[in-house]
DSSP file (Angstrom, degrees, kcal/mol; ACC not computed):
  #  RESIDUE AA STRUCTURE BP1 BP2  ACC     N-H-->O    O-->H-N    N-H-->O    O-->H-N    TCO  KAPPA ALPHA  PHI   PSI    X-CA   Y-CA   Z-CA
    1    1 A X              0   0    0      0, 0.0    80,-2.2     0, 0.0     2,-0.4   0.000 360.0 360.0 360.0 141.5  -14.8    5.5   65.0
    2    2 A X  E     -AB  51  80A   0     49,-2.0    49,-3.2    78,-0.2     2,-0.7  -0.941 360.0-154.4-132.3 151.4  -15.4    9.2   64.8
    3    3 A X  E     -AB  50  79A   0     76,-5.2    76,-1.0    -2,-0.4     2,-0.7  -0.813  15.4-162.0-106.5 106.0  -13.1   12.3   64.6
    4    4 A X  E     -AB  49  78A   0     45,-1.4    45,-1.6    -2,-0.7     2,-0.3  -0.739   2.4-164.2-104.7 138.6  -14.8   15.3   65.9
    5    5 A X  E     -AB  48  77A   0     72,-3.1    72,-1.4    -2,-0.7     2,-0.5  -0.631  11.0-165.0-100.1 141.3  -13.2   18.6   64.8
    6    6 A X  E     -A   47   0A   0     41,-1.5    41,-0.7    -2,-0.3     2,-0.5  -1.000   3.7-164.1-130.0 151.2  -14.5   21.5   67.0
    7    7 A X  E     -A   46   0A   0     -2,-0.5    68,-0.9    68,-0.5    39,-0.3  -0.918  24.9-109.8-147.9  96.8  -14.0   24.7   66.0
    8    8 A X  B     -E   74   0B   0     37,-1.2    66,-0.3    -2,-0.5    65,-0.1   0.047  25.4-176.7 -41.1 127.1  -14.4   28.0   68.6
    9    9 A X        +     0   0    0     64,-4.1     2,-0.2     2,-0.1    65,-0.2   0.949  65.5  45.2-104.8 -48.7  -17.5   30.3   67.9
   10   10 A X  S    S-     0   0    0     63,-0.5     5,-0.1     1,-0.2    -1,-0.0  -0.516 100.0 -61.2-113.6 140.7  -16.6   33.0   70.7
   11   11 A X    >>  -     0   0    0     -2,-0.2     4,-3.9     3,-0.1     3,-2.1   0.135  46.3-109.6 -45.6 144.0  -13.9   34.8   72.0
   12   12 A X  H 3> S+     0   0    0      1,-0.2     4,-1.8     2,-0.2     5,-0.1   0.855 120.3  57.9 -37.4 -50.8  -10.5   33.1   73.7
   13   13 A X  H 3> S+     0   0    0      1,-0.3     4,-1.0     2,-0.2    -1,-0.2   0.619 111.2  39.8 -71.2 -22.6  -12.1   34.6   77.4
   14   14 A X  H <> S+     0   0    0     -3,-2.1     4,-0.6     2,-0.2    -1,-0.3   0.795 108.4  54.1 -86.5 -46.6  -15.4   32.7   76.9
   15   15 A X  H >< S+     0   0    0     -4,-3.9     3,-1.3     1,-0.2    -2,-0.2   0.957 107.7  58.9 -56.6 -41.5  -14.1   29.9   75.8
   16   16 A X  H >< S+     0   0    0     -4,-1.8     3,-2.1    -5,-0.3     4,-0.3   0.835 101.2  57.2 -29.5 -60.2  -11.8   30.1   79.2
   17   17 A X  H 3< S+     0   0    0     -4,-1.0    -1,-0.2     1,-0.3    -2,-0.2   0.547 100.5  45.8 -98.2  27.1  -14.4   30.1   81.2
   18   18 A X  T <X S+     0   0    0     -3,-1.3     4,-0.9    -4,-0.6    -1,-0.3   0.012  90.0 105.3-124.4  24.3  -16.3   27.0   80.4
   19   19 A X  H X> S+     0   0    0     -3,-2.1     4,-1.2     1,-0.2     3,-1.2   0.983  79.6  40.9 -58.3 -44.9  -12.7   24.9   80.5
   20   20 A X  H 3> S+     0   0    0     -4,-0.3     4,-1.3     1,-0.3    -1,-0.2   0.691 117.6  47.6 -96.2   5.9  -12.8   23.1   83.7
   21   21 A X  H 34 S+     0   0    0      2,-0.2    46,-0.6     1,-0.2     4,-0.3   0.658 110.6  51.6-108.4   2.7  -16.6   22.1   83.3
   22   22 A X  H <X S+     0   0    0     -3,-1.2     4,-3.5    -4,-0.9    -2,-0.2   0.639 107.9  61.5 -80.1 -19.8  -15.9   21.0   79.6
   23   23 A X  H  X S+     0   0    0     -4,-1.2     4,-0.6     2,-0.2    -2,-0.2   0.885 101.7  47.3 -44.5 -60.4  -13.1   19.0   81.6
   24   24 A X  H >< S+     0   0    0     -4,-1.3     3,-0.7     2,-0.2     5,-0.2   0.748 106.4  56.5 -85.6 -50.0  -15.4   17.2   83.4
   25   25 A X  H 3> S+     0   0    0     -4,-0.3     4,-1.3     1,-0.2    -1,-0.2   0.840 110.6  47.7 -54.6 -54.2  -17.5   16.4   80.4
   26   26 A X  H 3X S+     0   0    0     -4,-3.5     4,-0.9     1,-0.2    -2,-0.2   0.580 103.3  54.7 -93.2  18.7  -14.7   14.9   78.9
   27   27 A X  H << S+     0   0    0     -3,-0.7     4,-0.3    -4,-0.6    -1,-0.2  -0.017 108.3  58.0-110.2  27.5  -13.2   12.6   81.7
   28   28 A X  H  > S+     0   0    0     -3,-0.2     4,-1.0    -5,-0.2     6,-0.3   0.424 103.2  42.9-134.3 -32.1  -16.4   11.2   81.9
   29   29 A X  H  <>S+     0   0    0     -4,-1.3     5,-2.3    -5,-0.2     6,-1.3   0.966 110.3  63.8 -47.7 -37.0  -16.7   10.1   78.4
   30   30 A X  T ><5S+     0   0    0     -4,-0.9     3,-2.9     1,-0.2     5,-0.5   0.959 107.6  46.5 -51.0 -89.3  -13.0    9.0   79.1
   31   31 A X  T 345S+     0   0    0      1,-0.4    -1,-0.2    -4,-0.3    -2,-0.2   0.358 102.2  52.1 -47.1   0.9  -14.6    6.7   81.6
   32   32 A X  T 3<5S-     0   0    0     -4,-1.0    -1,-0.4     0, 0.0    -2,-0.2   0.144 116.3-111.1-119.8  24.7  -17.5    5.0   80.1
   33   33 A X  T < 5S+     0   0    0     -3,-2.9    19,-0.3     1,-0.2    -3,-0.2   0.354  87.7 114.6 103.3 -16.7  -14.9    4.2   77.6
   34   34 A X  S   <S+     0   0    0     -5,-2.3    18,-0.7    -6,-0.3    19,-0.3   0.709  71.4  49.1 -88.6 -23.7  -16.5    6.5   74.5
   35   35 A X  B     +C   51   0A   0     -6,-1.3    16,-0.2    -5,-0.5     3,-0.1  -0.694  55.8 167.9-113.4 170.8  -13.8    9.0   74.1
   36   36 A X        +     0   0    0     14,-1.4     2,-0.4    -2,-0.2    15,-0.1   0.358  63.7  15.4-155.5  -3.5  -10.0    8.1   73.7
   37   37 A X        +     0   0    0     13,-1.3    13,-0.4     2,-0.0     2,-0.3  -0.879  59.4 157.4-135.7 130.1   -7.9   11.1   72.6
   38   38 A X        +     0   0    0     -2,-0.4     2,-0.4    11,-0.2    11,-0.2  -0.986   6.6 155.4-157.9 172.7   -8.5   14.7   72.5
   39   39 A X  E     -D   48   0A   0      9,-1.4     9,-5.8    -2,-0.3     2,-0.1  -0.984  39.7 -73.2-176.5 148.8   -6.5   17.7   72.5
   40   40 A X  E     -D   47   0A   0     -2,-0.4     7,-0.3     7,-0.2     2,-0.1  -0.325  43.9-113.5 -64.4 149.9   -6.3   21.4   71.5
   41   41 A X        -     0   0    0      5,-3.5     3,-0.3    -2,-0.1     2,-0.2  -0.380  34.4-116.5 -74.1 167.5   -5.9   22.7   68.1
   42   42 A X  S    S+     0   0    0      1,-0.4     2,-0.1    -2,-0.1     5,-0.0  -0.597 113.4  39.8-153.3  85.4   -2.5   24.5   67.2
   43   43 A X  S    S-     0   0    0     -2,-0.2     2,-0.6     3,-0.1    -1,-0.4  -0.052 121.5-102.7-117.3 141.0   -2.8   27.3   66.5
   44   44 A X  S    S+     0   0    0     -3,-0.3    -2,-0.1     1,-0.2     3,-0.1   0.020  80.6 126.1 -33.9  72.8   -5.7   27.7   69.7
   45   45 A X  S    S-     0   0    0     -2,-0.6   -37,-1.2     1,-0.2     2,-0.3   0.386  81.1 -50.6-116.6  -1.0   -8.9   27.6   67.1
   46   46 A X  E     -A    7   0A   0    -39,-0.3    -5,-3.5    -3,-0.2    -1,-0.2  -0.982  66.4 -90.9 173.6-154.4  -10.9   24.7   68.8
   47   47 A X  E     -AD   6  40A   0    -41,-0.7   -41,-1.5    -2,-0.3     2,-0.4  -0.887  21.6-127.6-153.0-170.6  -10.0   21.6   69.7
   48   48 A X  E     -AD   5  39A   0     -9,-5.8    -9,-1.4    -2,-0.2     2,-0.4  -0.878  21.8-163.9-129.2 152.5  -10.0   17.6   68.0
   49   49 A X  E     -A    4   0A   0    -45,-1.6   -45,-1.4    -2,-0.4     2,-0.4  -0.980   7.6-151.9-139.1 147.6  -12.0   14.4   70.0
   50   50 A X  E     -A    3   0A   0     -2,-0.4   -14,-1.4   -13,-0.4   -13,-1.3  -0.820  20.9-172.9-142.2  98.1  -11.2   11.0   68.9
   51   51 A X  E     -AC   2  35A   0    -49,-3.2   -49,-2.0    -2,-0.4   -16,-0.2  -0.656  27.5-163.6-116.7 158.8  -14.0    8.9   69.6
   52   52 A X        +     0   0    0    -18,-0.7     2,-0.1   -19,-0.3   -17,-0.1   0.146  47.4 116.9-138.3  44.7  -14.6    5.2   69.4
   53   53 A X        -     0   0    0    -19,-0.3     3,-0.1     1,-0.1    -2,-0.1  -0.449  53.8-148.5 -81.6 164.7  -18.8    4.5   69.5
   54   54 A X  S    S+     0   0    0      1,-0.1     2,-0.4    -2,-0.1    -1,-0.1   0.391  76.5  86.8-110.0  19.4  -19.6    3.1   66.5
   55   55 A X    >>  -     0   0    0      1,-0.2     3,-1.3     2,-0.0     4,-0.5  -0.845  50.9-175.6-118.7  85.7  -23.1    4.9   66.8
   56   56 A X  H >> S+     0   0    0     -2,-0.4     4,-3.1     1,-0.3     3,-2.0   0.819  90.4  55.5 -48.7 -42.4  -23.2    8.5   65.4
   57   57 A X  H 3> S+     0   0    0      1,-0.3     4,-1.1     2,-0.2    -1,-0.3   0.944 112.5  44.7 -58.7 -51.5  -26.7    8.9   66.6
   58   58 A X  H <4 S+     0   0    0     -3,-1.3    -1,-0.3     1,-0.2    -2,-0.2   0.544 114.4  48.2 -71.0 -12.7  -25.3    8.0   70.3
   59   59 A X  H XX S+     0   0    0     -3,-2.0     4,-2.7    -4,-0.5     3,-0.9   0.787 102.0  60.4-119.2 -20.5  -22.3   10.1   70.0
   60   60 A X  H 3X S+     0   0    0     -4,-3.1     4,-1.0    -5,-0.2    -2,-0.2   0.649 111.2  46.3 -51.6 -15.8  -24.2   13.2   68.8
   61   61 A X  H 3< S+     0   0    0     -4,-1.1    -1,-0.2    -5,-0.2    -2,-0.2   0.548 105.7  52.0 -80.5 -10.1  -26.1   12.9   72.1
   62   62 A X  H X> S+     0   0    0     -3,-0.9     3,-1.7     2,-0.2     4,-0.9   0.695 110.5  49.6 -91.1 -39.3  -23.4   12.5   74.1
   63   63 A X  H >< S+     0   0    0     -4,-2.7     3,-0.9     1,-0.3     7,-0.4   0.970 105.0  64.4 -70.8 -27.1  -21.7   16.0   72.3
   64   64 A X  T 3< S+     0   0    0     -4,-1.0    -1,-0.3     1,-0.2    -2,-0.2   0.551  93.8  56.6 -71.1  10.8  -25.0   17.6   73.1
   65   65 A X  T <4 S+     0   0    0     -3,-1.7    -1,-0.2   -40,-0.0    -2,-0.2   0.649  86.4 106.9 -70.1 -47.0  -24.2   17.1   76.6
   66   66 A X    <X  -     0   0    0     -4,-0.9     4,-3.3    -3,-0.9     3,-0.5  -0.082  69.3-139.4 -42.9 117.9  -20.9   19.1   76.3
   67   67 A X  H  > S+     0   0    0    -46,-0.6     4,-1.5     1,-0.2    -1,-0.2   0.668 101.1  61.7 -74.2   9.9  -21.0   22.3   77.7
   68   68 A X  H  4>S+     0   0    0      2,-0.1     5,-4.0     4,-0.1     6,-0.4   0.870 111.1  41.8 -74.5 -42.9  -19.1   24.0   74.8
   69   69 A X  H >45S+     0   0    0     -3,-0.5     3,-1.7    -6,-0.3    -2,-0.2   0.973 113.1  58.4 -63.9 -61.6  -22.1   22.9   72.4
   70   70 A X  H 3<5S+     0   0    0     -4,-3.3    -1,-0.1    -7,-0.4    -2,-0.1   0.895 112.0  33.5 -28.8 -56.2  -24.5   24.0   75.2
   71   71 A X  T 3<5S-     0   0    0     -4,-1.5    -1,-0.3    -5,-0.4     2,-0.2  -0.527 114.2-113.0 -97.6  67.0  -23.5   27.5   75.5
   72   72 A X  T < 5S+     0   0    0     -3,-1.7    -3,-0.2     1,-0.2    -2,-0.1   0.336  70.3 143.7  24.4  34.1  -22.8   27.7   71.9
   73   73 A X      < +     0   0    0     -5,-4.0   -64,-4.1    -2,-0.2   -63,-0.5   0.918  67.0  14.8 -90.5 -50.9  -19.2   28.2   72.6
   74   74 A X  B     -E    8   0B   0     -6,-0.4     2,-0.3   -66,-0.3   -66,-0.2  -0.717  59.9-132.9-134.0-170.8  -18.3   26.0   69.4
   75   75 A X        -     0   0    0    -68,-0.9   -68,-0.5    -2,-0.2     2,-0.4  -0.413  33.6-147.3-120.6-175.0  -19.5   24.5   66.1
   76   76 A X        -     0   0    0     -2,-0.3     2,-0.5   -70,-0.2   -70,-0.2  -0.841  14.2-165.2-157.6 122.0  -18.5   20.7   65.7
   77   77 A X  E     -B    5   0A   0    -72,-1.4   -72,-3.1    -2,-0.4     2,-0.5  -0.951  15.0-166.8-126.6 117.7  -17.7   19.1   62.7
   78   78 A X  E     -B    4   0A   0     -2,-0.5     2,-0.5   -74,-0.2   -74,-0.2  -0.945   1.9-160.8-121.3 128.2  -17.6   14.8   63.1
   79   79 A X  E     -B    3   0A   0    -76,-1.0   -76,-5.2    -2,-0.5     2,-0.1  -0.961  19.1-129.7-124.3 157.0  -16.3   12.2   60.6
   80   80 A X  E     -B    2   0A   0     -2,-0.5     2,-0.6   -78,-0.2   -78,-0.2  -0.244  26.7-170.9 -86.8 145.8  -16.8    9.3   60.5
   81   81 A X        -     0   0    0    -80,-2.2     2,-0.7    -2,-0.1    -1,-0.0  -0.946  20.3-166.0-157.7 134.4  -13.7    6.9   60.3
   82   82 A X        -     0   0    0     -2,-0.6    12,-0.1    12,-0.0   -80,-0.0  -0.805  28.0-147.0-127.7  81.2  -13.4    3.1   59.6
   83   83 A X        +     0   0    0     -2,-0.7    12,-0.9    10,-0.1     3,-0.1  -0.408  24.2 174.0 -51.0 131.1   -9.5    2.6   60.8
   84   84 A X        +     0   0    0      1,-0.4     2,-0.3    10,-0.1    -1,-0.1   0.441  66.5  35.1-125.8  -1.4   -7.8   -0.6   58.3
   85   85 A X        +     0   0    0      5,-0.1    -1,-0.4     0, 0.0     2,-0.2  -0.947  63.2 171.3-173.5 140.1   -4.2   -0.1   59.8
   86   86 A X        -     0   0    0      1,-0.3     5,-0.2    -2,-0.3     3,-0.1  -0.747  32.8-103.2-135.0 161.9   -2.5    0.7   62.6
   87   87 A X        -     0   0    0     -2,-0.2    -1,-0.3     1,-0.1     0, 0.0  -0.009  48.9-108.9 -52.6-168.8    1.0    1.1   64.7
   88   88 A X  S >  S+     0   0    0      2,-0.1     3,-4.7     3,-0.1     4,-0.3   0.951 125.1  60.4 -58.2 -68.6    1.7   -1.6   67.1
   89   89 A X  T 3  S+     0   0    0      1,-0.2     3,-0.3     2,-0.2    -1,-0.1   0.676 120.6  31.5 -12.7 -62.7    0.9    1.4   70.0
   90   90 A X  T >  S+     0   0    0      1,-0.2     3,-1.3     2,-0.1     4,-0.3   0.108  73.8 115.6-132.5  42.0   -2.6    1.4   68.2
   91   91 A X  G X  S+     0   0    0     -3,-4.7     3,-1.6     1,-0.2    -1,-0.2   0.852  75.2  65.3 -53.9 -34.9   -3.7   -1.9   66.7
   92   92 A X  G 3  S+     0   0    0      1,-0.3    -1,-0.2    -4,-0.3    -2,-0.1   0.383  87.8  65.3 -84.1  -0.4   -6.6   -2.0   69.1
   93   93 A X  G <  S+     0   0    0     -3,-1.3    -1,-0.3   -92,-0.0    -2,-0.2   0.845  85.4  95.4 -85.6 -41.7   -8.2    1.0   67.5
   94   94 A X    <         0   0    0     -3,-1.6   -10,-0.1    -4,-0.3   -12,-0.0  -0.046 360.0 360.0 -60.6 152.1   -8.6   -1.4   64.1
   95   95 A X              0   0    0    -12,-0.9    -1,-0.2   -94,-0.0   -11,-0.1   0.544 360.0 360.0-112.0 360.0  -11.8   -2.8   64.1
């Protein structure tokens, strides 16, 4: 399981206009199963992905697909994360 931190390289107005086609990017990871939470930072300085290949190589190809990465919008920072406990809500994340 990986947590990837993303962190905005470019002004709020750029970042703006590549939302709904980073949207897209991620409701399709959503669907082939590879992503399962992600979410804005607070205060608005990037945003957080919570992913759950167990193949870094495969999911650093997948972020170079992102159009945030593309157009250099943000930097990405991923760790790596071995879940040993969980709520009830998200036993199915332990491996």
């Amino acid at each position: 399981m990986f947590i990837v931190s993303l962190e905005y390289q470019v002004p709020m107005e750029e970042v703006d206009r590549f939302i709904p086609e980073h949207v897209k990017f991620l409701n399709e990871q959503y669907e082939l199963g590879y992503f399962q939470l992600s979410g804005r930072k607070k205060p608005r300085t990037g945003g957080v992905i919570l992913s759950t290949l167990s193949n870094r190589e495969q999911l650093d190809a997948i972020l170079t697909q992102d159009p945030f990465h593309r157009e250099g919008i943000a930097k990405y920072e991923v760790i790596e994360m071995l879940p040993t406990k969980a709520s009830k809500e998200f036993e199915f994340l332990v491996t």
